[in-house]
PDB file with SEQRES, HELIX, SHEET and CRYST1 records, atoms N, CA, C and O in Angstrom:
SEQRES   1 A   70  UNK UNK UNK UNK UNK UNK UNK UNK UNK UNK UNK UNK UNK          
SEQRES   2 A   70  UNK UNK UNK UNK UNK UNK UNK UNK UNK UNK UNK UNK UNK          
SEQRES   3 A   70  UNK UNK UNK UNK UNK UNK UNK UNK UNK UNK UNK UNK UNK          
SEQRES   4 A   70  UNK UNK UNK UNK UNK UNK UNK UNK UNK UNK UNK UNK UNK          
SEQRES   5 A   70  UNK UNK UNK UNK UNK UNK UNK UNK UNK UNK UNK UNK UNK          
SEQRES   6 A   70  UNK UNK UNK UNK UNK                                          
HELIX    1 AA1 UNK A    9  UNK A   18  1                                  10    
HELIX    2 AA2 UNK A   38  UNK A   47  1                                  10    
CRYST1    1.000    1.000    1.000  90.00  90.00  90.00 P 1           1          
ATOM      1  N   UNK A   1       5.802   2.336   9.252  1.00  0.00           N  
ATOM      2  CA  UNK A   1       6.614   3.130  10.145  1.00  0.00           C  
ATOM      3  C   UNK A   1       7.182   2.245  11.242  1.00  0.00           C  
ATOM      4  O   UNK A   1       6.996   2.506  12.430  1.00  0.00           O  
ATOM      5  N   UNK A   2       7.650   1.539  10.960  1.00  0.00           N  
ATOM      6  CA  UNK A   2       8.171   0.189  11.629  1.00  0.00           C  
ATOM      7  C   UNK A   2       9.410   0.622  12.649  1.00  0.00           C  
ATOM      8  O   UNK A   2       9.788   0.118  13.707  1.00  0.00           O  
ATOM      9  N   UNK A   3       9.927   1.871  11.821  1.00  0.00           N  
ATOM     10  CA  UNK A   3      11.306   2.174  12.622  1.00  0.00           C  
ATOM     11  C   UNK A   3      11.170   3.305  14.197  1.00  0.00           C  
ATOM     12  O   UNK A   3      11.964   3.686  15.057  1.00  0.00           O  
ATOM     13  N   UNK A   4       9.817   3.492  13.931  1.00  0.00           N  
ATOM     14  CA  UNK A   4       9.414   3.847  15.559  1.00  0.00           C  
ATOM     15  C   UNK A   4       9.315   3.070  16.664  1.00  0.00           C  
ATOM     16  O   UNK A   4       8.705   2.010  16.805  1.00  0.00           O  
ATOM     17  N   UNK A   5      10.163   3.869  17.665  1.00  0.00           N  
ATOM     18  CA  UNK A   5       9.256   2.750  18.773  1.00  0.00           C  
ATOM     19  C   UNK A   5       8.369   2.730  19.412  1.00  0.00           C  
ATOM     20  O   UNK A   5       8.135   2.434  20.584  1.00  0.00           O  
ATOM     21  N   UNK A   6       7.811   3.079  18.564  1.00  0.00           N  
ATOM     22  CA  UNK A   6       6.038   3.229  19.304  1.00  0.00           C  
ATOM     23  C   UNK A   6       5.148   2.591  17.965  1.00  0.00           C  
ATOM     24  O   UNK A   6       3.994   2.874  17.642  1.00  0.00           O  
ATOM     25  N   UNK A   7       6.167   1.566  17.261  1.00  0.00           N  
ATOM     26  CA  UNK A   7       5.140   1.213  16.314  1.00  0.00           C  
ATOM     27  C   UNK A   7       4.698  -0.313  16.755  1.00  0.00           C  
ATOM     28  O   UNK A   7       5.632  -1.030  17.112  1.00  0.00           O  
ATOM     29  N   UNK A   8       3.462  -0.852  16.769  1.00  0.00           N  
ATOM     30  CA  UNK A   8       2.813  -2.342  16.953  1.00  0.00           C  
ATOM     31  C   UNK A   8       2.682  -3.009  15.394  1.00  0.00           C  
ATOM     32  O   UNK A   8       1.578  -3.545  15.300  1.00  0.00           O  
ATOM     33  N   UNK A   9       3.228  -3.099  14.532  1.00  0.00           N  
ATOM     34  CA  UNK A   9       2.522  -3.527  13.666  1.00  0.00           C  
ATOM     35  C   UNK A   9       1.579  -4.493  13.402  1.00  0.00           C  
ATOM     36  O   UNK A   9       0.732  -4.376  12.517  1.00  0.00           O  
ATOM     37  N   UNK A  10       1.735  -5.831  14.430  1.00  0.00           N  
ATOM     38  CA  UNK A  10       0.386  -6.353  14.695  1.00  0.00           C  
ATOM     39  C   UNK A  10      -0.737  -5.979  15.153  1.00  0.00           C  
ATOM     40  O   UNK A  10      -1.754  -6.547  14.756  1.00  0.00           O  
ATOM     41  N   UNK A  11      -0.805  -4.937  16.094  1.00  0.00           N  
ATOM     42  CA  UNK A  11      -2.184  -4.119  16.128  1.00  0.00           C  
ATOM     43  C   UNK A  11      -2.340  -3.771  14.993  1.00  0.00           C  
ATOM     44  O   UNK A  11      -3.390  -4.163  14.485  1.00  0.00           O  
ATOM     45  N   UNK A  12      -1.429  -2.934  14.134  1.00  0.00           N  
ATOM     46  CA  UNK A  12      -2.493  -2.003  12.842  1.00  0.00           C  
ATOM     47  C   UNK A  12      -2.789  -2.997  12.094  1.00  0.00           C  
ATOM     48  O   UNK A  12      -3.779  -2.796  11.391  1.00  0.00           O  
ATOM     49  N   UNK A  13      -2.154  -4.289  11.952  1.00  0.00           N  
ATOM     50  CA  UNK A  13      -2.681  -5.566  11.257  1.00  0.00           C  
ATOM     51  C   UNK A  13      -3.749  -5.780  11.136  1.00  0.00           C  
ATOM     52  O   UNK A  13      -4.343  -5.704  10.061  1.00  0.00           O  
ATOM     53  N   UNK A  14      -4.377  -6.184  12.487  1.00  0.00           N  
ATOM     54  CA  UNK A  14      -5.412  -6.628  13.453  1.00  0.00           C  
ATOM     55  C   UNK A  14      -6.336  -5.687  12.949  1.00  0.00           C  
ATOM     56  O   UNK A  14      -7.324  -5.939  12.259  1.00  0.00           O  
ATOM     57  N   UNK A  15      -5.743  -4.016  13.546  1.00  0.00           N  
ATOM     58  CA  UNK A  15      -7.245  -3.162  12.638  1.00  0.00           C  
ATOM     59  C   UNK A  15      -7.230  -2.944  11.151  1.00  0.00           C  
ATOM     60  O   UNK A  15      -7.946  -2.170  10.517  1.00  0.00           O  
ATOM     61  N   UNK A  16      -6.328  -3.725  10.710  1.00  0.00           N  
ATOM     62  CA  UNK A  16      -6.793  -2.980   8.983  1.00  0.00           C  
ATOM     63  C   UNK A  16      -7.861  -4.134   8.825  1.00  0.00           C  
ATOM     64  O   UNK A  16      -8.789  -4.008   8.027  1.00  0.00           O  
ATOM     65  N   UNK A  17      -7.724  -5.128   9.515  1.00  0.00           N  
ATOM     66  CA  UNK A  17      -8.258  -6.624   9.145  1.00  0.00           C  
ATOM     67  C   UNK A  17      -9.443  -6.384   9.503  1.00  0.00           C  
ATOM     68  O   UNK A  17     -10.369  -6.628   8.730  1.00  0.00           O  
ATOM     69  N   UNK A  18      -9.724  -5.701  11.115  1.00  0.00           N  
ATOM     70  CA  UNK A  18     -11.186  -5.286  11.719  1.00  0.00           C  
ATOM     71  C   UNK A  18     -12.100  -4.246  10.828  1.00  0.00           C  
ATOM     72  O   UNK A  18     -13.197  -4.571  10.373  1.00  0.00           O  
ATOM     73  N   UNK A  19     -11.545  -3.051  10.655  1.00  0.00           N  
ATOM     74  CA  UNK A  19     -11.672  -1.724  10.138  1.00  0.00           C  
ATOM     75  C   UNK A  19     -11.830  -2.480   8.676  1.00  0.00           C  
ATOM     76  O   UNK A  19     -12.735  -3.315   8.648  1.00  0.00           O  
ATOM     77  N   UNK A  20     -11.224  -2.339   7.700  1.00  0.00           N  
ATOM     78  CA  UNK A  20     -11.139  -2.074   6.105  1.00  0.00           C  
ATOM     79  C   UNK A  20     -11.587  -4.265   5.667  1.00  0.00           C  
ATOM     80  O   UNK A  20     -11.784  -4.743   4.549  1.00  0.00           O  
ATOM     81  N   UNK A  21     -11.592  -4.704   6.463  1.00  0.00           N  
ATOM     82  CA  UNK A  21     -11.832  -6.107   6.057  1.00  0.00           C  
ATOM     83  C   UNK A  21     -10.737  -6.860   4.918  1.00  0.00           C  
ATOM     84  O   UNK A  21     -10.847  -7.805   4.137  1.00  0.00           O  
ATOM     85  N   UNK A  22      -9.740  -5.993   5.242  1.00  0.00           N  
ATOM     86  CA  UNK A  22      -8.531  -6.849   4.248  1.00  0.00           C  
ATOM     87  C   UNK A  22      -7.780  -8.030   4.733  1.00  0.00           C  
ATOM     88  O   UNK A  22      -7.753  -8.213   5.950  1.00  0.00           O  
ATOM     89  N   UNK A  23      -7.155  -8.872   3.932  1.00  0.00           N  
ATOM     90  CA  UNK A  23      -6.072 -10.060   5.191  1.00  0.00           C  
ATOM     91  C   UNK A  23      -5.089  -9.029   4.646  1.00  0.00           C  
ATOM     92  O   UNK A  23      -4.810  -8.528   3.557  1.00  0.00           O  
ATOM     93  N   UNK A  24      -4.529  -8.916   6.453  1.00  0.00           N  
ATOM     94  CA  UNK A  24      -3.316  -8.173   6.471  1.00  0.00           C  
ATOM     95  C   UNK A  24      -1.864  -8.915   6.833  1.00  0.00           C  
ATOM     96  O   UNK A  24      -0.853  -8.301   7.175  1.00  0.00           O  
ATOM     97  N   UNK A  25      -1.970 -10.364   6.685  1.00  0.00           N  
ATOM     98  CA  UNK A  25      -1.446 -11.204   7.030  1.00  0.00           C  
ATOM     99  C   UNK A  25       0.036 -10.893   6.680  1.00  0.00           C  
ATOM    100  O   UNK A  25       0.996 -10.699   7.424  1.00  0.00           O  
ATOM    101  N   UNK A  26      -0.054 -10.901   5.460  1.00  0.00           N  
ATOM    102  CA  UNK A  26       1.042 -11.160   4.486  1.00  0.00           C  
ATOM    103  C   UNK A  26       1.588  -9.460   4.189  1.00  0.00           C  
ATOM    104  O   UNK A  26       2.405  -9.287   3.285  1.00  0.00           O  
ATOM    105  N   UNK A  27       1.120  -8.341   4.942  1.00  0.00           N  
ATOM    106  CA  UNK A  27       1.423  -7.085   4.588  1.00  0.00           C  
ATOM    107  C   UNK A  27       3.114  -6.814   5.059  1.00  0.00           C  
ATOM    108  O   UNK A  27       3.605  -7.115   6.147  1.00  0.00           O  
ATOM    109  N   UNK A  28       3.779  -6.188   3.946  1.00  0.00           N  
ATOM    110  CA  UNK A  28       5.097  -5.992   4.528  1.00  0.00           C  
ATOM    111  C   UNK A  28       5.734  -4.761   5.304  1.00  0.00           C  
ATOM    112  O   UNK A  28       5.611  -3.564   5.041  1.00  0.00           O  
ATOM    113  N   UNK A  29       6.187  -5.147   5.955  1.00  0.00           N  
ATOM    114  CA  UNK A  29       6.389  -3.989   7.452  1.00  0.00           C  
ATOM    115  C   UNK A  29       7.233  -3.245   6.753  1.00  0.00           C  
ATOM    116  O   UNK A  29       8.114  -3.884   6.177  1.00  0.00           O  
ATOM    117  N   UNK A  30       7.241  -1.907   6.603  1.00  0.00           N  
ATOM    118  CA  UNK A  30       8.068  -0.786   5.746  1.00  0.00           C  
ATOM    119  C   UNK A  30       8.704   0.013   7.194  1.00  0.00           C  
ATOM    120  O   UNK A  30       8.448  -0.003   8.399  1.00  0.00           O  
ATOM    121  N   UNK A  31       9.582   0.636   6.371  1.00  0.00           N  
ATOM    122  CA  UNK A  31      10.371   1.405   6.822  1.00  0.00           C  
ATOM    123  C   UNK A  31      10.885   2.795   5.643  1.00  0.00           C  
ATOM    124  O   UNK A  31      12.114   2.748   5.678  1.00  0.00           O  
ATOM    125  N   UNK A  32      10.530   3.777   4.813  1.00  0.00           N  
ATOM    126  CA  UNK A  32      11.044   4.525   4.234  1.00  0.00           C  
ATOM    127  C   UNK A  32      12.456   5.495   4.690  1.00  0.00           C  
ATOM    128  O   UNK A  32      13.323   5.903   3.917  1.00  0.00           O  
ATOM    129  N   UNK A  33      12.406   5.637   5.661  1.00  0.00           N  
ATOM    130  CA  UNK A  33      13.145   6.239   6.588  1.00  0.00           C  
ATOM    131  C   UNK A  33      14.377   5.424   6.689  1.00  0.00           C  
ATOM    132  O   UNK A  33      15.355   6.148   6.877  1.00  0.00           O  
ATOM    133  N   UNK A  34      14.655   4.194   6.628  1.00  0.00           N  
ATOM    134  CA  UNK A  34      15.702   2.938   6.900  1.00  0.00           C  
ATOM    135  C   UNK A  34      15.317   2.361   5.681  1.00  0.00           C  
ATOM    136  O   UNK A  34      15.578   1.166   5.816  1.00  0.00           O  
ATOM    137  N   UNK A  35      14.836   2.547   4.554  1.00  0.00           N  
ATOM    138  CA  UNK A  35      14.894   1.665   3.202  1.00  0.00           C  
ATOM    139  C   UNK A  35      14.345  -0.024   3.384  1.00  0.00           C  
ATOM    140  O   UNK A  35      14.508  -0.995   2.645  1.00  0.00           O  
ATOM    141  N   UNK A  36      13.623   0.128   4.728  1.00  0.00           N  
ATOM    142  CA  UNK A  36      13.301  -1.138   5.025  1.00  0.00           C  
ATOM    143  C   UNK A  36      12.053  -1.624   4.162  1.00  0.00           C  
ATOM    144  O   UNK A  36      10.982  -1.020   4.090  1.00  0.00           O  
ATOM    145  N   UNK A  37      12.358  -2.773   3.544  1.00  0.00           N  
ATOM    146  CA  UNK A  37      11.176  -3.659   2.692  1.00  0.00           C  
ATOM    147  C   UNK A  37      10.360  -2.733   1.461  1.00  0.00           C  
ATOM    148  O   UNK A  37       9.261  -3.153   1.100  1.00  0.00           O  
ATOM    149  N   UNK A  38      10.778  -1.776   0.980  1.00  0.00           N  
ATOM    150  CA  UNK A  38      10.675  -0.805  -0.221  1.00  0.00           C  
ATOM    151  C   UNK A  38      10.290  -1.821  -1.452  1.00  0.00           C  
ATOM    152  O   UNK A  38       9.278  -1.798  -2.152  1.00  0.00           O  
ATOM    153  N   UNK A  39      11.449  -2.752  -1.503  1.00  0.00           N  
ATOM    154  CA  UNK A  39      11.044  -3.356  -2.947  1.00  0.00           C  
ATOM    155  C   UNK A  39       9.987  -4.279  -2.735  1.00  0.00           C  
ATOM    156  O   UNK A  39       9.190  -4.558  -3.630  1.00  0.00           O  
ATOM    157  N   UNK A  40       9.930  -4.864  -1.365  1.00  0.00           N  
ATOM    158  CA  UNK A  40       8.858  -6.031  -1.288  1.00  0.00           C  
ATOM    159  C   UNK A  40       7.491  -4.904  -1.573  1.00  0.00           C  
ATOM    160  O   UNK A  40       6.772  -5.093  -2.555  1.00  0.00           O  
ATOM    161  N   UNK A  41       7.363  -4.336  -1.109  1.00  0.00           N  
ATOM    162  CA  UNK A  41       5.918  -3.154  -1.139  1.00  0.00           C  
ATOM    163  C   UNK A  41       5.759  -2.578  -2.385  1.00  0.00           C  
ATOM    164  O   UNK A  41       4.717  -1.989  -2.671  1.00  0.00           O  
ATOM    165  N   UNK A  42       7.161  -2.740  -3.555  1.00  0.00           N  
ATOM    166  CA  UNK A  42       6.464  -1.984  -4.877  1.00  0.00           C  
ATOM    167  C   UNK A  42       6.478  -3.626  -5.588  1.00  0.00           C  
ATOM    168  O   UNK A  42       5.591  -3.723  -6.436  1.00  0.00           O  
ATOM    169  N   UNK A  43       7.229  -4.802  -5.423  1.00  0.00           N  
ATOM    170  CA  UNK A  43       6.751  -5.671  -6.030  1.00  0.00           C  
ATOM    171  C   UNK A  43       5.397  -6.437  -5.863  1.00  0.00           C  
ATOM    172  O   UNK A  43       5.011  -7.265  -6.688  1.00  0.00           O  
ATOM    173  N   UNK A  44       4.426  -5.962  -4.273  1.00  0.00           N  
ATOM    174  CA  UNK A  44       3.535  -6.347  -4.336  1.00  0.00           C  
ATOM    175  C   UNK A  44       2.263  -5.457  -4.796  1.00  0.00           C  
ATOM    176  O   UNK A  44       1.161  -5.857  -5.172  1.00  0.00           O  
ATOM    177  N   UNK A  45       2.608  -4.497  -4.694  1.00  0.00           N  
ATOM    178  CA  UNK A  45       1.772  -3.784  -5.709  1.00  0.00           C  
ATOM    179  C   UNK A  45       2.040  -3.722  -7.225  1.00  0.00           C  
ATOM    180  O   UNK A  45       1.376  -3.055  -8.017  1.00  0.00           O  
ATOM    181  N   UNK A  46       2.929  -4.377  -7.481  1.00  0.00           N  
ATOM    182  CA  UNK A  46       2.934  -4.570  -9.124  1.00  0.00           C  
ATOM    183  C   UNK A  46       1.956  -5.722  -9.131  1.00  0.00           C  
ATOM    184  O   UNK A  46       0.980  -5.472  -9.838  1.00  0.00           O  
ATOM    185  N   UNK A  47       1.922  -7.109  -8.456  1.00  0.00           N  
ATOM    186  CA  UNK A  47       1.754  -8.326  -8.129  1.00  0.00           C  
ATOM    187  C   UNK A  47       0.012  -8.146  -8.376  1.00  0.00           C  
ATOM    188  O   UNK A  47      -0.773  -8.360  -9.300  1.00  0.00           O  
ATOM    189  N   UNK A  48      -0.040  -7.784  -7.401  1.00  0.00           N  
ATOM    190  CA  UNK A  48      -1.645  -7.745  -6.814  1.00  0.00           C  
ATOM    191  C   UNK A  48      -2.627  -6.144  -7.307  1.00  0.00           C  
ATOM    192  O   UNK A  48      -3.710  -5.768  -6.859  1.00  0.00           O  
ATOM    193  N   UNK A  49      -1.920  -5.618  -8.152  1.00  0.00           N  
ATOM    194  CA  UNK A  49      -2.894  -4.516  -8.581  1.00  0.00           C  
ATOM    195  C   UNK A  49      -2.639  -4.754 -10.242  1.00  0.00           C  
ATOM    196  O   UNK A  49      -1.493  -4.875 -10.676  1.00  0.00           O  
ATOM    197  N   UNK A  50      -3.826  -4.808 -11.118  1.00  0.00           N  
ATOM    198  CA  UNK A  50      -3.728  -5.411 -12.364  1.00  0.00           C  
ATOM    199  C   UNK A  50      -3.847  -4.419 -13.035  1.00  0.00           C  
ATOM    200  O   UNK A  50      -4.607  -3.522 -12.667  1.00  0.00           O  
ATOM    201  N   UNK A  51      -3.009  -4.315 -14.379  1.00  0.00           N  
ATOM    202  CA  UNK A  51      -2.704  -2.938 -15.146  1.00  0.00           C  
ATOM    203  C   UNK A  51      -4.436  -2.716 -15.528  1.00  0.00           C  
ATOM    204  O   UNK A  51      -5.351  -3.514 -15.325  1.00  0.00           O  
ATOM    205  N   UNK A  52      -4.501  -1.190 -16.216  1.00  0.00           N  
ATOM    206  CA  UNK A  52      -5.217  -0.895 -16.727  1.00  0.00           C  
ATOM    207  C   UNK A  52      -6.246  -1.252 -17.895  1.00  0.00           C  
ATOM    208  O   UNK A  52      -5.842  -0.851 -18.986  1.00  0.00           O  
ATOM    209  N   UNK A  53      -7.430  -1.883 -17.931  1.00  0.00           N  
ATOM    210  CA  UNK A  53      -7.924  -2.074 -19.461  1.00  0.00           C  
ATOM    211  C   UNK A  53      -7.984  -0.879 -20.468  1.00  0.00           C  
ATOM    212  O   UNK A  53      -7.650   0.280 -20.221  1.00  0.00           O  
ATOM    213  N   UNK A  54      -8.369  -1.267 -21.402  1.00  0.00           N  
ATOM    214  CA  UNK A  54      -9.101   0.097 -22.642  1.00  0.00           C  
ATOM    215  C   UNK A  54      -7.892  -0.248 -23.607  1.00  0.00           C  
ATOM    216  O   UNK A  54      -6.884  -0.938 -23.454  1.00  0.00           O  
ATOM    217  N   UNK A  55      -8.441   0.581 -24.772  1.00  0.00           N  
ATOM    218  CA  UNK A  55      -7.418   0.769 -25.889  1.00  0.00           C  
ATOM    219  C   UNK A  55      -6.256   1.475 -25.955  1.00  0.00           C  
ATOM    220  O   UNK A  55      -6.344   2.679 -25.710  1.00  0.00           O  
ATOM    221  N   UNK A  56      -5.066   0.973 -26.256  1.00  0.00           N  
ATOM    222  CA  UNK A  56      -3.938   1.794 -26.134  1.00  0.00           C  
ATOM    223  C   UNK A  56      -3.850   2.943 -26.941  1.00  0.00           C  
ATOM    224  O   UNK A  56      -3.155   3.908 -26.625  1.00  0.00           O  
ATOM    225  N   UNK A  57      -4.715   2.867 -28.261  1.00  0.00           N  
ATOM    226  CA  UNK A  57      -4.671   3.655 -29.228  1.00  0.00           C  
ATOM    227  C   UNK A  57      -5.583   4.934 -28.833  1.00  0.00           C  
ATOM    228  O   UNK A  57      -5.410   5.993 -29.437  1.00  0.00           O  
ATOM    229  N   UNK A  58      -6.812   4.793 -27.543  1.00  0.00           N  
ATOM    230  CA  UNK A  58      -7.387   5.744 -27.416  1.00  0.00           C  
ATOM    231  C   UNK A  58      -6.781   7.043 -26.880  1.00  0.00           C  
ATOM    232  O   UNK A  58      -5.554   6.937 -26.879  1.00  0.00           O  
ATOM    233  N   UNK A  59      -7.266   8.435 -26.346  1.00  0.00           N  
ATOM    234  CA  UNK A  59      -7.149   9.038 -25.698  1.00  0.00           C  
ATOM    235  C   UNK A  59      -6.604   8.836 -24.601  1.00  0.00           C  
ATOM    236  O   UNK A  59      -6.958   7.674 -24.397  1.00  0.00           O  
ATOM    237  N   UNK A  60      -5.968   9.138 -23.700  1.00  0.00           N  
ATOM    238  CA  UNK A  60      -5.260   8.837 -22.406  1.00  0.00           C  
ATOM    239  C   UNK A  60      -6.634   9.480 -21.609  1.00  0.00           C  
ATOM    240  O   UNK A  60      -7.017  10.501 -22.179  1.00  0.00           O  
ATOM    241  N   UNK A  61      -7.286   9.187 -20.668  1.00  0.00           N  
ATOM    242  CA  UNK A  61      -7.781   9.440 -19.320  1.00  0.00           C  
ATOM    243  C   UNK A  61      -7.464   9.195 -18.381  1.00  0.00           C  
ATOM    244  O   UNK A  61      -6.861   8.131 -18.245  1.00  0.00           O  
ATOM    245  N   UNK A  62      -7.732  10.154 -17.090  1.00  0.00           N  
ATOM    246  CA  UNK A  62      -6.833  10.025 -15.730  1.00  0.00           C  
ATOM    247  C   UNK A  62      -8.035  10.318 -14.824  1.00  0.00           C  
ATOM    248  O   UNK A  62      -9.035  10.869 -15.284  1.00  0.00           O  
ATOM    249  N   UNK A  63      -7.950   9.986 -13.656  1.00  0.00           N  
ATOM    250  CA  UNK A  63      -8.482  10.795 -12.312  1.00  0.00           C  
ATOM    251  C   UNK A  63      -7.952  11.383 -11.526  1.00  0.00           C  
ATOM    252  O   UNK A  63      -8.359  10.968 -10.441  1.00  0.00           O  
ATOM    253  N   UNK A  64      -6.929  12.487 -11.334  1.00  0.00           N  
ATOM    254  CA  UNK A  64      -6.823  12.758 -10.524  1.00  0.00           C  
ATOM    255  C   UNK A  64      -7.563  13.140  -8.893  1.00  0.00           C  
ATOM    256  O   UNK A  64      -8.263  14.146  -8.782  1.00  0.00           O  
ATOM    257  N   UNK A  65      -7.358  12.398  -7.938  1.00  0.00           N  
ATOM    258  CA  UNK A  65      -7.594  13.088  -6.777  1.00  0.00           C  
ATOM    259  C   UNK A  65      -6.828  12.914  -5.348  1.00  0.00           C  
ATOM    260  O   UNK A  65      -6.261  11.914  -4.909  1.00  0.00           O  
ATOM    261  N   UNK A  66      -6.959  13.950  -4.876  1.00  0.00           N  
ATOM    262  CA  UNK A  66      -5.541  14.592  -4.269  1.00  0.00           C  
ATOM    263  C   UNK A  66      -5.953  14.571  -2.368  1.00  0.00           C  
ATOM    264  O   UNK A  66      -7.076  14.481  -1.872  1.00  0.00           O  
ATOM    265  N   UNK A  67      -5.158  14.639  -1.938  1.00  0.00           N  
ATOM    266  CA  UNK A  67      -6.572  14.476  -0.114  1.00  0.00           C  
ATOM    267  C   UNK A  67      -5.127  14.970   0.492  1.00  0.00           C  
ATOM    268  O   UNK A  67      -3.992  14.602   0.192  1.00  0.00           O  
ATOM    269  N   UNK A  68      -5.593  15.969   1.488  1.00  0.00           N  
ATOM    270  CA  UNK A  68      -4.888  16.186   2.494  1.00  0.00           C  
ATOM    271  C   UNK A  68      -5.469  15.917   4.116  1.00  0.00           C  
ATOM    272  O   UNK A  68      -6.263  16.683   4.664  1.00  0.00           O  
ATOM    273  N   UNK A  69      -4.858  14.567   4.811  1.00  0.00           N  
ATOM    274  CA  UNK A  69      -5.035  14.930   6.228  1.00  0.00           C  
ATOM    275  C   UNK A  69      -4.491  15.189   7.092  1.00  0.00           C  
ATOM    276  O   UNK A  69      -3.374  14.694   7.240  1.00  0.00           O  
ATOM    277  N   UNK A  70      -5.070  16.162   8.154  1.00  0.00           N  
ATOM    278  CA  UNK A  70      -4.170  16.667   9.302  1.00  0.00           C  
ATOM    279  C   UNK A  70      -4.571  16.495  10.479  1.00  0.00           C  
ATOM    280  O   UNK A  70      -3.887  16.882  11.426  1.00  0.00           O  
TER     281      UNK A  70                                                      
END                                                                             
């Protein structure tokens, strides 16, 4: 949410890094609202999240789960 001005993105950096223990170094500052950095954020989740194992020939299985917060 980069296109606020009330956004720090080096603070939420800082806490994803404190909080969740990820390097948030390299995280790309989005904008959905302004189309800002969209493709960098689905090419790094193509990048860094590795397809699925199992047999193609099996059954399809899923997990759905769904979360609402307010």
């Amino acid at each position: 949410k980069i296109d606020l001005p009330s956004a720090e993105p080096e603070r939420v950096k800082e806490e994803i890094e404190d909080i969740i223990g990820l390097d948030a170094s390299d995280a790309p500052l989005i904008s959905a609202k302004m189309g800002t950095n969209i493709d960098e954020v689905l090419e790094q989740i193509i990048s860094k999240i590795p397809a699925p194992n199992g047999d193609p020939d099996a059954p399809l299985q899923a997990l759905i789960f769904d979360s609402i917060y307010d």
